[in-house]
N, C-alpha and C positions, 0 to 999 in steps of 0.2 A: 575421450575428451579431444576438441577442436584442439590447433592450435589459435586460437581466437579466443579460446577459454584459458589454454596457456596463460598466455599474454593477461588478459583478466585478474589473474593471479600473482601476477608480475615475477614469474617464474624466470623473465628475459630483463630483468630490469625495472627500475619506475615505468609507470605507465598511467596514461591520460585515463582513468576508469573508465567503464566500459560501459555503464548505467548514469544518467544523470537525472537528479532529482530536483525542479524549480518550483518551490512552495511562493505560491500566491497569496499574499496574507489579508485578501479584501475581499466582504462581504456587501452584500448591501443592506441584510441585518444580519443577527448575529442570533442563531437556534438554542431554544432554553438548554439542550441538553450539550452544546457545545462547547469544549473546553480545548483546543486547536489555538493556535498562533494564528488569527487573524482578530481586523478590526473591522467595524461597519461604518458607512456613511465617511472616509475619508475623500475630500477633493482631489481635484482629478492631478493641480502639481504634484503635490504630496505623491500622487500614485508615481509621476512620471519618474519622479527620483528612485524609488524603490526599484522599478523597471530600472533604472538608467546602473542604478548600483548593482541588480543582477546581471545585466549585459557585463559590467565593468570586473564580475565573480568568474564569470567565464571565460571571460577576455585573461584573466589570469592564469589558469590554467593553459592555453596558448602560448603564454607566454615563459612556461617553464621550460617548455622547448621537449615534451614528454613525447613517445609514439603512442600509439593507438587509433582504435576504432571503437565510437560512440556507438551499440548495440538498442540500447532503450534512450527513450525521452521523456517525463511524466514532468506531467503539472497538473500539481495540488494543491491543496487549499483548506482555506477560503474557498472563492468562488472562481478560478479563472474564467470563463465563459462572462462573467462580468464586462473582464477587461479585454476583450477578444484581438480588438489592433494592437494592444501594447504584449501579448502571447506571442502573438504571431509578427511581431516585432522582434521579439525575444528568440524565439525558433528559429527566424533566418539570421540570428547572427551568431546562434549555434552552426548553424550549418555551413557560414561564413567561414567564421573561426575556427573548428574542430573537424576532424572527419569521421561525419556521421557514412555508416552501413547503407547500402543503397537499399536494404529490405530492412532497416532500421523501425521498429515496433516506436510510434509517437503517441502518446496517450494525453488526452486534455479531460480535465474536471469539468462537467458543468453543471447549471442550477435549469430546470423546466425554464423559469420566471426569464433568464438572460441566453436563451437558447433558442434560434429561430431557421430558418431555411437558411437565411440568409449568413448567420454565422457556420451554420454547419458548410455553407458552400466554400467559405473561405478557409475553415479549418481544411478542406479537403484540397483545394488548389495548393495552400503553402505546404501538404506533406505530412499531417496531422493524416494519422487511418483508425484510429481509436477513439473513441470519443466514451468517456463513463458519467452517465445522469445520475442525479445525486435525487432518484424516484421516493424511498423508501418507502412510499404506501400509496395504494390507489384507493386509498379511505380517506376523504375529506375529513371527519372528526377526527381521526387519528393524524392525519398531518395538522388540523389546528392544534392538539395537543402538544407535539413536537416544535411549533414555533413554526411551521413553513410557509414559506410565501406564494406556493404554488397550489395547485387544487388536482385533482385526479385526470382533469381534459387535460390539463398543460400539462402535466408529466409526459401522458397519450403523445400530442403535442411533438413534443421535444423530440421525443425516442424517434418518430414517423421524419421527422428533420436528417435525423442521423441516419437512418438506411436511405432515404433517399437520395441523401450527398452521398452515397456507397461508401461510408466508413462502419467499422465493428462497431455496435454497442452492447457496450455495459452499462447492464444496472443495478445499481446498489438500491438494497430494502434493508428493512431495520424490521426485528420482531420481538414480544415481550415488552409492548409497549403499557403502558396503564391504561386501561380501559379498552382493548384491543380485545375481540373477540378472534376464535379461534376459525367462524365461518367468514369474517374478515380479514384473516390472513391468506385463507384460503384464494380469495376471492384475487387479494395481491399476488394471489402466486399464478393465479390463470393469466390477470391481465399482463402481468409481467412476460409469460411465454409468447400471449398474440402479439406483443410488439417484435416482435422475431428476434432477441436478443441474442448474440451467441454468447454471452458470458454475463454470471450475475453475481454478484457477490451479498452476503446474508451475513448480519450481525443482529446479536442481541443487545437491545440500550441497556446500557451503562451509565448508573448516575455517577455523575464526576462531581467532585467536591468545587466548589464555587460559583455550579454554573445556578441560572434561575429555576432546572428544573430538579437541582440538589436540595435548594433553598424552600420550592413547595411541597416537596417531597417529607421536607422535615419539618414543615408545618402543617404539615397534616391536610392540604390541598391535594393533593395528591399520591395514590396510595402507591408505596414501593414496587420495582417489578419484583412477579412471583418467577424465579427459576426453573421451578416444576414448570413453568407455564410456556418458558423461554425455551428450554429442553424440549417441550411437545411440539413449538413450532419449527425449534431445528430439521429434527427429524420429520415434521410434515414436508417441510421446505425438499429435505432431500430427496422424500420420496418423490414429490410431484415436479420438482426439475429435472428428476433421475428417469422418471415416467416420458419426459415432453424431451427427451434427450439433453440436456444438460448436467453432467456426470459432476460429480463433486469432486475436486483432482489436491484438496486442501482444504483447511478446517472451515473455512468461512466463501471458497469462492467454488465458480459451477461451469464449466463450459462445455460446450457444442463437439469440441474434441481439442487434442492436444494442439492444432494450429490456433485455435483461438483460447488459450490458457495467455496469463497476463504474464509476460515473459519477465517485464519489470519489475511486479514481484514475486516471481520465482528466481529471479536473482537477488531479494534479499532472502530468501529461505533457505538460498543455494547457498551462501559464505561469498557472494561476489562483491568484489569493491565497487563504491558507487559513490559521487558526488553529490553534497545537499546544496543547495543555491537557495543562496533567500532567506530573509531572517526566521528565525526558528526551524530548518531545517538541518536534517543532521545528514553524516556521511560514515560511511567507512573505507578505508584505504587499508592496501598491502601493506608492509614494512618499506620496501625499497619505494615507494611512493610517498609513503609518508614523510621519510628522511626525504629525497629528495624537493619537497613543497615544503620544510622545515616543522612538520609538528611531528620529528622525533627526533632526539639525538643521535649523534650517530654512538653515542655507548652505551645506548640502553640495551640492556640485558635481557635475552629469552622474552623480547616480544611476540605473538604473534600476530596481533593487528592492530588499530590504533582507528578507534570511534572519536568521531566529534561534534558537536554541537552548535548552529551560529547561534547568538542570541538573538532571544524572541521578542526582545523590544527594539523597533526599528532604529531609532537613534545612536542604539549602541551598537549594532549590526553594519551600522554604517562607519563605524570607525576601523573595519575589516580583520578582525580577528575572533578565532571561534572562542563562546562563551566558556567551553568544555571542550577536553581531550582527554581521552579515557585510553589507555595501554592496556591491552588484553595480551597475558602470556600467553604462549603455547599451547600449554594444555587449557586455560581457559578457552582460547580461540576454539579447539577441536572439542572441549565440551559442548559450545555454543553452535556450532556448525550441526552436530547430532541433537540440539533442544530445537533449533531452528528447523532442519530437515524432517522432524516428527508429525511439523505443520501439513504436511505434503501425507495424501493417501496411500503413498507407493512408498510412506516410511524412509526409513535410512541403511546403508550396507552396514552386516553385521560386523564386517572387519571395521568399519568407520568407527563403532560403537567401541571395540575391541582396542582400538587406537587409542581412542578418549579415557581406556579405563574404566567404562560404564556397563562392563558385562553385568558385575552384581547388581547393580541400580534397575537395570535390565531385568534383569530377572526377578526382585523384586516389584515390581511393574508386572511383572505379567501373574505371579503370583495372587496379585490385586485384582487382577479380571484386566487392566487397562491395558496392557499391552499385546504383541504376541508375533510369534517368528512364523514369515511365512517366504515359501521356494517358488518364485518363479522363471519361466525359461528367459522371459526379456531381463530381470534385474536382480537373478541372483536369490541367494539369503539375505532376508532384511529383518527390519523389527517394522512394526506399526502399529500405532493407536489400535484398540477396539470401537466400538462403539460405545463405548462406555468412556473406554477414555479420551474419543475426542469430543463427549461431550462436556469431559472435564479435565479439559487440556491446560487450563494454568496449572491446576496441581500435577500433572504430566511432569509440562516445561520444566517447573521449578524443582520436582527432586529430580532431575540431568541435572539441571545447572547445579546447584548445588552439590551434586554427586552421589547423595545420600538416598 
C-alpha cells in the first residue's frame, strides 16, 4: 500500500478524499428503462445554478482546510457531454480549488447524440483522458426499444471522436434486452471491439419500478427480460472481449490491461473514501473525515465509516445538506469491504475475509459451487466468485453482507 492510499484511508488524519464523484442530473430525454437522478429538457439558467451549486460543493471542501490529493474525477449522469462548457467549467475549478494528481485518472459520461470532435477536443485540452459512450447497442431496433436518441453510425461516430482527441474510451453495452437476438449481441460485441475501445463495461437491463419500460413491461407491451438469456450473453460477451483482448478484471467491466481498468471504480470496490457532488449523488468518508466536515459526532461509537446521500430533488439539494447519512460499524464496514471486493476477479485476501468473520459464510459459498480459494504468486490466498457465482452475484453479495 502507497502512502497515497494511506492517506485515502485517513490513517494520518481527515483528509480531502481521494475520489470525487460530480453526477450531472440532465438529460436531453430521459430512457424508458432509466431510473437515475436526472431530468430531461431543463433550461439552460436552471442548469447554470445546479453547475454553480456544484462548483459552490467543492468550493467547500477547500475550504475545510483538509490535505490531500485528488486521485480520480468522474462525471456522471444524466448526460454530461450534454453540457460540455458547464463540465469543463466545473473541472477547472476542481483543479483550481483542490489538488488534483498530475496522472490524475478524469472520466466524463457522454451520449453519441452530444458527442462530436469538437467536444472530445476540448475534453482533451482541459485534462479530461477518459471519456465513457453511453453505446449500449450497434442495433438500431434494439436502441429504439431502449428509448435512445442515437442510431448505430452515431455511436461509430462518437467513439472515432474520442480516439482521435487521444483520450481512453469506454463503452458501455447493455444485454438481455427484449427482443434482442443473440446473433445481435454478437454483432455489438464485434463492432464494439473495431472502435479500438480499451475498456468496456456489460450490463444486463434491469427493469426498474416506475420507469416507462416497468410500466410496458407490465402491460404486457413488452415481454420480460429472460435471465437464461441475459446469462448466455454475459458469458458470450466474456468470451469474445476476452478473445479481442479485453479481460474481464470485475463482474460487469473489461479492459485492455490493468493500465486501462477504471481506477474510479476500483476505488468504490476497493473501501476508498470518495466525494458525491450533485444532487442525487452519494459519497463515503473515513471516520476522522467525517467528524471533521461535521456528519459525525465526535462520540459515536464503533464507527467504521459513514455513507451519504445528497438529495435527488434539485431544490432540496440546494439547501446543502445530505438527504442521508448512514454510520456503518466496524465490522459492518469490513463485512462490506469483502461484498465489495468479490466484485473484482482477483476476489479478496483470505485474511480480509478472516477479519470480517466470513470464513464460515465462505465456506458455505463454495460448498454452493459459487465460490472458491485460489494461491497465487502475485496476491496471495484469496477467495473468488466462480463462474457461476459471478453470474449470480447479488445472491453472492448479499449472504456476506448479511453474514449468513
Amino acid at each position: 500500500m502507497t502512502d497515497l492510499d494511506d492517506a485515502a484511508f485517513g490513517l494520518f488524519g481527515p483528509r480531502v478524499p481521494t475520489h470525487f464523484y460530480i453526477h450531472v442530473p440532465f438529460c436531453a430525454s430521459k430512457c424508458g428503462y432509466c431510473d437515475f437522478a436526472s431530468i430531461a429538457g431543463a433550461d439552460l439558467d436552471f442548469v447554470e445554478v445546479v453547475f454553480a451549486g456544484m462548483r459552490t460543493q467543492i468550493t467547500q471542501w477547500e475550504r475545510a482546510g483538509l490535505e490531500g490529493v485528488v486521485e480520480t474525477i468522474y462525471f456522471g449522469g444524466g448526460t454530461p457531454s450534454l453540457h460540455a462548457e458547464q463540465v469543463l467549467r466545473t473541472l477547472e475549478h476542481i483543479q483550481r480549488t483542490l489538488v488534483v494528481h498530475p496522472q490524475a485518472e478524469v472520466t466524463v459520461e457522454a451520449n453519441p447524440d452530444s458527442l462530436d470532435a469538437s467536444v472530445a477536443g476540448a475534453f482533451a485540452n482541459q485534462g479530461v483522458n477518459r471519456v465513457s459512450v453511453g453505446v449500449q447497442s450497434f442495433d438500431n431496433h434494439v436502441l429504439r426499444v431502449l428509448g435512445r436518441r442515437h442510431d448505430a453510425d452515431a455511436a461509430a461516430r462518437a467513439c472515432r471522436a474520442v480516439m482521435d482527441a487521444g483520450l481512453d474510451l469506454s463503452v458501455d453495452l447493455m444485454c438481455g434486452i427484449p427482443g434482442q437476438e443473440v446473433t445481435s449481441w454478437s454483432e455489438t460485441l464485434s463492432r464494439a471491439v473495431a472502435t479500438g475501445a480499451q475498456h468496456a463495461s456489460v450490463y444486463p437491463l434491469s427493469i426498474e419500478d416506475g420507469t416507462p419500460m416497468s410500466a410496458a413491461v407490465s402491460a404486457g407491451l413488452v415481454p420480460e427480460p429472460d435471465p437464461d438469456v441475459a446469462a448466455e450473453m454475459m458469458l458470450l460477451a466474456e468470451a469474445a472481449l476476452g478473445y479481442h483482448g479485453l479481460g474481464r478484471y470485475e463482474v460487469a467491466n473489461y479492459a485492455e490491461s490493468h493500465r486501462y481498468e477504471s481506477r474510479h471504480n476500483t476505488a468504490y470496490w476497493s473501501g476508498r473514501p470518495y466525494a458525491g457532488v450533485g444532487p442525487g449523488a452519494h459519497g463515503m468518508l473515513d471516520i476522522p473525515t467525517a467528524r471533521a466536515v461535521g456528519l459525525l459526532p465526535d462520540d459515536a461509537l464503533d464507527a467504521g465509516r459513514v455513507r451519504y446521500a445528497n438529495p435527488a430533488v434539485i431544490d432540496d439539494w440546494l439547501l446543502g445538506r445530505p438527504e442521508e447519512i448512514e454510520t456503518l460499524t466496524s465490522d459492518e464496514a469490513r463485512r462490506e469491504d469483502v461484498m465489495l471486493g468479490m466484485r473484482l476477479t482477483k476476489g479478496v485476501d483470505t485474511r480480509d475475509v478472516t477479519a470480517a468473520g466470513l470464513d464460515e459464510v465462505m465456506a458455505s459459498l463454495e460448498r454452493d459451487g459459487l465460490v472458491e480459494r485460489a494461491d497465487t504468486p502475485r496476491d496471495g490466498a484469496r477467495w473468488r466468485t466462480t463462474q457461476r457465482g459471478w453470474l449470480l452475484g447479488n445472491h453472492v453479495f448479499g449472504r456476506i453482507w448479511s453474514g449468513e
